[in-house]
C-alpha positions as MATLAB code, in Angstrom:
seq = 'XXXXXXXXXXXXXXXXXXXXXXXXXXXXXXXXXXXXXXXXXXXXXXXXXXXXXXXXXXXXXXXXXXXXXXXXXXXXXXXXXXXXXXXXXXXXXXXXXXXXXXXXXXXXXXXXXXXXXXXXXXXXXXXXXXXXXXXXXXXXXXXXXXXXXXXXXXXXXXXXXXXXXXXXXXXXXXXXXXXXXXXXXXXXXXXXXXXXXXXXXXXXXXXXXXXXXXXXXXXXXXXXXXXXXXXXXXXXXXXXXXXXXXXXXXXXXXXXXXXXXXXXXXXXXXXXXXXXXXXXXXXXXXXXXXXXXXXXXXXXXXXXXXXXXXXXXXXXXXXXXXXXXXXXXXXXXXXXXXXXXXXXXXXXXXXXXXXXXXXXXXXXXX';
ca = [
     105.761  111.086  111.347;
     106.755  112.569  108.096;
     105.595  110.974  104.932;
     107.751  111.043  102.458;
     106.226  111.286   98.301;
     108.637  109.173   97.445;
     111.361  106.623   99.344;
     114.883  106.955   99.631;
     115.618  110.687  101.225;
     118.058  108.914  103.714;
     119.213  111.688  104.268;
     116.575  113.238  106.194;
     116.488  110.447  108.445;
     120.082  110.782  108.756;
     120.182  114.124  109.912;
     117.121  113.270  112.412;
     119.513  110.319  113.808;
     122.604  112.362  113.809;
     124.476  109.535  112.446;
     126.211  109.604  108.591;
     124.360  108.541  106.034;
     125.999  105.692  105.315;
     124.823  104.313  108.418;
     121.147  104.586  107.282;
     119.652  100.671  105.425;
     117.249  102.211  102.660;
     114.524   99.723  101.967;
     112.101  102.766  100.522;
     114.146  102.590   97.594;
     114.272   99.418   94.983;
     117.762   99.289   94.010;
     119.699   96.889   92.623;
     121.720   95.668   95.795;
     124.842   94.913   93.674;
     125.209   98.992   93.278;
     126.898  100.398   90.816;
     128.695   98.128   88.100;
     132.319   98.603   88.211;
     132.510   99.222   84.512;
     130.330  102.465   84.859;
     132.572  103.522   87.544;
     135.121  102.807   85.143;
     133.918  104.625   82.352;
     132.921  107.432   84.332;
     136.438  108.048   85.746;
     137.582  108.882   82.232;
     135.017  110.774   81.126;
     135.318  113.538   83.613;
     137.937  115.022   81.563;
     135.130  115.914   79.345;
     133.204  117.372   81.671;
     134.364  121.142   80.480;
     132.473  120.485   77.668;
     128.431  120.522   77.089;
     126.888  116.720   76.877;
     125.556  115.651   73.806;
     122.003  117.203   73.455;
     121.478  114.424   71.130;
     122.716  111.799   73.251;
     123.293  109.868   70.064;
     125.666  107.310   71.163;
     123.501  106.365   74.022;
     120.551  105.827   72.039;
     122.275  103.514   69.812;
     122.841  101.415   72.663;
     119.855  101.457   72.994;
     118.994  100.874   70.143;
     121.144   98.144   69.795;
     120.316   96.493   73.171;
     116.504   96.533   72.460;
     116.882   95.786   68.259;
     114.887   98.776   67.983;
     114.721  101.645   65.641;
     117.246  104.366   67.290;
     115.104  107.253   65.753;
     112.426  106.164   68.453;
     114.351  106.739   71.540;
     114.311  110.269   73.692;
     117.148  110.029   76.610;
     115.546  111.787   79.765;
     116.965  112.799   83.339;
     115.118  109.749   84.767;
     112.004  107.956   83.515;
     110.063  110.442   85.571;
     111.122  113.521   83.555;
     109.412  111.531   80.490;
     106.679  111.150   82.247;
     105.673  114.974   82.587;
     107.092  115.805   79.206;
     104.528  113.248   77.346;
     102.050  114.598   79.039;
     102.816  118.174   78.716;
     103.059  117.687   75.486;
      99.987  115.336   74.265;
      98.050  117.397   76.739;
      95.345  114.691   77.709;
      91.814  115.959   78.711;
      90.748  112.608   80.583;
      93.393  110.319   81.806;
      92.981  106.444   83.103;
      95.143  105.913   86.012;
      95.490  102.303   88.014;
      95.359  102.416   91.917;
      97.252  101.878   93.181;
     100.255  102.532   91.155;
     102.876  105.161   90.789;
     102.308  108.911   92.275;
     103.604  110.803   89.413;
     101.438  109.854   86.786;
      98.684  111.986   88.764;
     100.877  114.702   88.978;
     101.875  114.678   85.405;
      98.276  115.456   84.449;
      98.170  118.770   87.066;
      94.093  118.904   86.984;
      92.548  116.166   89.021;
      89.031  116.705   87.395;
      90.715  115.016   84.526;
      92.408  111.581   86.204;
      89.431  108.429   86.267;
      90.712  106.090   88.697;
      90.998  102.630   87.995;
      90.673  100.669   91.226;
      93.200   97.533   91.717;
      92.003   95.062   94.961;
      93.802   93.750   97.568;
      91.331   90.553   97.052;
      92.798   89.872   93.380;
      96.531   90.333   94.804;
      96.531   93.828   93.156;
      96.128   91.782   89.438;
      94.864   94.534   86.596;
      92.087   93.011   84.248;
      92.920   93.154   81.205;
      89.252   93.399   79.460;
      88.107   95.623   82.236;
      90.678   97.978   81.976;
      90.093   97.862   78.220;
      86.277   98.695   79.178;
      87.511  101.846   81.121;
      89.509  103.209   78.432;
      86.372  102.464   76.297;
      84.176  104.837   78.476;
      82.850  101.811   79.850;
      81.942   99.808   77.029;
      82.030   96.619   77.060;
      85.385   94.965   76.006;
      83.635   92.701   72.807;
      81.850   95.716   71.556;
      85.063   98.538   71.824;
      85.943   98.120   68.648;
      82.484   99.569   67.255;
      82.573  102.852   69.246;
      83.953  105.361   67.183;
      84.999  107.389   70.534;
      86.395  106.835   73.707;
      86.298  109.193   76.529;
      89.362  108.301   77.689;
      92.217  109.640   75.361;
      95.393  108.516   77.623;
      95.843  106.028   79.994;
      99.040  104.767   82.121;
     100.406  101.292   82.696;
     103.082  100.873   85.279;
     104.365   97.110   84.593;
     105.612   95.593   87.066;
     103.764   97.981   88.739;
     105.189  100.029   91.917;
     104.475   99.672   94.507;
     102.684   96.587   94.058;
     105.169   94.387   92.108;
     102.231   92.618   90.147;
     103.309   91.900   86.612;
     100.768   91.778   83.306;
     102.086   89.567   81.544;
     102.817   90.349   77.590;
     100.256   88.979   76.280;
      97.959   90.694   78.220;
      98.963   93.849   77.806;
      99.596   93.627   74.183;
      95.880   93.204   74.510;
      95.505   96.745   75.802;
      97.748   98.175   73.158;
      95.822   97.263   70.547;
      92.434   98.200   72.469;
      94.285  101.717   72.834;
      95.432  101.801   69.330;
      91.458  101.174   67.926;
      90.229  103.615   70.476;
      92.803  106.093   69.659;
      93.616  106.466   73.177;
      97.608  107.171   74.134;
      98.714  104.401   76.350;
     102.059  104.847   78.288;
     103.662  101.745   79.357;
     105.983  102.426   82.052;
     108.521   99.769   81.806;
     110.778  101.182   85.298;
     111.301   97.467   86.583;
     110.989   95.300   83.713;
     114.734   94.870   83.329;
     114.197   92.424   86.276;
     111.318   90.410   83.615;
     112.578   92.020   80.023;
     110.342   88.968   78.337;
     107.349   90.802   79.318;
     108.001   93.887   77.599;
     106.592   95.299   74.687;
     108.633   98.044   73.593;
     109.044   96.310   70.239;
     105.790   97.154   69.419;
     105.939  100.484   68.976;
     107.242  100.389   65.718;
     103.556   99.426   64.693;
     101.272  101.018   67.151;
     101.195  104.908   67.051;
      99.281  105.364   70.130;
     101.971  103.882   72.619;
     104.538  105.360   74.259;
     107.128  102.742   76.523;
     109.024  104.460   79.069;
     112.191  102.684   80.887;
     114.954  103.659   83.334;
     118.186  102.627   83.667;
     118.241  103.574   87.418;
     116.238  100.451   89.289;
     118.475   97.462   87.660;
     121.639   99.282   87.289;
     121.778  101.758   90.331;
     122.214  104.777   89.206;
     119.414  106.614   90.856;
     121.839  109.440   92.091;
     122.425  110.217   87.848;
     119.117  109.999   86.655;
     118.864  107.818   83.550;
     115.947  106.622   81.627;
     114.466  106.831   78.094;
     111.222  106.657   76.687;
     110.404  104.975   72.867;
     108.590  107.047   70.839;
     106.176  106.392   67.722;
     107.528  108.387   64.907;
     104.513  110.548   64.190;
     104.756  111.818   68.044;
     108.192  112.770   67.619;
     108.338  116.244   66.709;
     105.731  117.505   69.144;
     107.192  115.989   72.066;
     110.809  116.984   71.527;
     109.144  120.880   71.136;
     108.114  120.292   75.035;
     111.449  119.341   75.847;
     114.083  121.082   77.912;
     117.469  120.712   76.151;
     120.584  118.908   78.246;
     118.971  117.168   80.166;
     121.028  113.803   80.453;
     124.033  115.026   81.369;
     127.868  113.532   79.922;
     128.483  111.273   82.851;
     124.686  109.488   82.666;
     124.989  109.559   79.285;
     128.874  107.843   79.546;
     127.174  105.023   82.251;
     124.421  104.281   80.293;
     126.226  103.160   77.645;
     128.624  100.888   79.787;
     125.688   99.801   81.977;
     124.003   98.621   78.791;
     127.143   96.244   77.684;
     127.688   94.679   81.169;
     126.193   91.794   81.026;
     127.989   89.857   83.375;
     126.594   92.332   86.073;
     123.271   91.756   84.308;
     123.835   88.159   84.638;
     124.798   88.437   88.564;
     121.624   90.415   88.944;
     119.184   88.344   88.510;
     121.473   85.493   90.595;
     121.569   87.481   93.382;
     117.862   89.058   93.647;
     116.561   85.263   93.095;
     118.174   84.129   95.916;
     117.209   87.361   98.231;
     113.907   87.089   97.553;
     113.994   83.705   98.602;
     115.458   84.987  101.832;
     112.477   87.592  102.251;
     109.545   85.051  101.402;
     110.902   82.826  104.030;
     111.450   85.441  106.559;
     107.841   87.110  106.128;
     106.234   83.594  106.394;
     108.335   82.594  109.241;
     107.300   85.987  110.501;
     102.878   85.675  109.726;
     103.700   88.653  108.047;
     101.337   88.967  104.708;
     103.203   89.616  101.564;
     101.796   89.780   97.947;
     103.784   87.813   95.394;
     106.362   90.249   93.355;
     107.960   89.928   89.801;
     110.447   92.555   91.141;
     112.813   93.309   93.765;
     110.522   94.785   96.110;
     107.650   93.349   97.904;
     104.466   95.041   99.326;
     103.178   93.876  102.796;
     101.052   93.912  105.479;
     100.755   94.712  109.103;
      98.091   95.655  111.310;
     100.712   97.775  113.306;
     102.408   98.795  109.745;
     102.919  102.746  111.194;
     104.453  101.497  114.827;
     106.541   99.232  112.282;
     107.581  101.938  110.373;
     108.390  104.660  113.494;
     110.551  101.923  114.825;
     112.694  100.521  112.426;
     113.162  104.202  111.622;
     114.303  104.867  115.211;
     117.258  101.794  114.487;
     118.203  103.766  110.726;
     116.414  101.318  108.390;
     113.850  102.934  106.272;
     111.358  100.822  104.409;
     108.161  102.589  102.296;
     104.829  103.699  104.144;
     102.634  103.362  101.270;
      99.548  104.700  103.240;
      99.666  107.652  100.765;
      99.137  105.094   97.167;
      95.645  105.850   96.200;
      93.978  102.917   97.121;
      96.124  101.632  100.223;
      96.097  102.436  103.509;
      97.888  103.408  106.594;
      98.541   99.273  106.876;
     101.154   98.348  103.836;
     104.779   99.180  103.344;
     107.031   98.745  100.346;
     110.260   96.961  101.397;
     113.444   96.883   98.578;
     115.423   93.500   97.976;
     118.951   94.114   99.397;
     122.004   92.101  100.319;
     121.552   89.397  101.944;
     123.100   90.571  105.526;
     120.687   93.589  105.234;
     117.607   91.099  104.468;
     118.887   89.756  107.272;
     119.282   92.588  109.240;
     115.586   94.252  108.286;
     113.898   90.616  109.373;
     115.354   90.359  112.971;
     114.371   94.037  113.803;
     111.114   93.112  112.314;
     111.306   89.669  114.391;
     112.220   91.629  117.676;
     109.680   93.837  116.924;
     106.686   91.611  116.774;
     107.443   89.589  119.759;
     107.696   93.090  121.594;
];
């Protein structure tokens, strides 16, 4: 069975099938179920006049959006194709020699970093529901000092570390608080920490993008593709400290958001009756799962987001078959630190919830 890096290539499995894509449930990929919002398709339908002309390498008006959205300074903001291309561009450009790393946690931190003799796993159990320390991680990024006696090393031998929160595939959440902690650990330490804020649009009380402003050692990534659907144009951004600036925007590729992502970010951003509906609808279809899996005996671990991360002892037979009837959910046997027994599955509309728990149902009693 072919393991895919990443979910939603339905259309692989489409081709496989024989059947049209839109046939195909995707629950590999967490996407806001409502799809797009009708004011991006809106917006986009009279932009594509302007398509003759080269976007905005600037993307100025999208960053005070942003800016606007966040109350944040709109000098800080750099508008990528996707979170991920941030990602590699940080990295590229701060060029860390030892990097702190969660497992598991999202792939493409690793692969940022290209050398693996330079990555220091930090191991996440299954017993503490997947729950990052906050002191111990602190500890790490001290070289394994103890978190009441950082402060007093003058060195670390960690000098960046990575923070998906809510983390993927997981959907554990640290709350603010907490990992405010670690920012100002990292900021003492003199350690770059990267926050990657992908699904905190579904918790925005727990993020700490504010506090860049006042901490020049961390970077907060977000994306504008998980809450607002709009994986297929790549959106994200990343919020910058000042002083990091200029080095990181000589790493960068230019045009990279193109006019139409740039045009739906913006209306994305001001929709806040589809914000509103959001969280309506992925309260209530979580609800849905959670009763299904327990109904079910199948192990889930609680999620802040709209995907949730279980377990089954026949999780590969699970994910051959449903595969075989075009629904797709996430084998995460390739996370560092899982195994061949978890899958990811997305929050989706309630008749596909409903749909992915009776072939799960007729499955188990098979």
């Amino acid at each position: 069975m072919i393991r895919e890096a990443h979910g939603g290539n339905l259309y692989r499995l489409a081709e496989k099938l024989g059947v049209d894509e839109g046939e195909i449930l995707d629950f590999s990929a967490s996407i806001n179920p409502l799809g797009v919002p009708k004011s991006v398709v809106s917006e986009i339908r009279d932009t594509v006049k302007y398509l003759c002309n080269y976007p905005d390498p600037d993307t100025k008006q999208l960053r005070l959006w942003i800016a606007k959205d966040l109350i944040i300074n709109p000098q800080s903001i750099i508008c990528g194709n996707g979170s991920t291309e941030l990602i590699y561009l940080v990295a590229r450009a701060l060029k860390p020699e030892r990097v702190l790393i969660p497992a598991p946690t999202f792939s493409e931190y690793e692969r940022a970093v290209y050398s693996r003799k330079k990555i220091i796993h930090f191991p996440l159990y299954e017993k503490d529901g997947f729950a990052l320390d906050p002191g111990e991680f602190i500890s790490a990024m001290a070289g394994g000092v103890s978190p009441a006696s950082y402060k007093s090393s003058l060195t670390t031998s960690i000098d960046m570390a990575f923070i998906c929160n809510p983390n993927n595939p997981t959907g554990s959440l640290l709350k603010r608080e907490d990992l405010l902690k670690i920012a100002e650990a990292a900021k003492s330490l003199k350690c770059y920490l990267v926050v990657d804020e992908a699904f905190i649009d579904f918790t925005p009380e727990d993020s700490i993008v504010r506090e860049v402003e006042n901490n020049p050692y961390l970077v907060v990534l977000r994306s504008l593709t998980k809450f607002y659907a709009l994986s297929g144009l790549r959106i994200g951004y990343g919020v910058i400290p000042l002083t990091l600036l200029d080095i990181i925007k000589e790493h960068r590729e230019p045009w990279t958001v193109n006019t139409l992502a740039q045009t739906a970010g913006i209306a994305a951003l001001n929709d806040s009756a589809y914000r509103d509906e959001t969280f309506k609808v992925i309260r209530n279809e979580k609800k849905t799962l959670e009763d299904g899996f327990r109904l079910l005996g199948i192990d889930y671990f609680p999620s802040a987001v709209n995907y949730y991360l279980i377990k089954l002892n026949n999780a590969q037979e699970m994910v051959a078959a449903l595969r075989n009837r075009g629904i797709m959910v996430r084998d995460c046997s390739n996370f560092k630190g899982l195994n061949e027994t978890f899958i990811r599955v997305a929050v989706k509309a309630n008749k596909d919830n409903m749909c992915l728990l009776q072939e799960l149902a007729n499955l188990c009693m098979a």
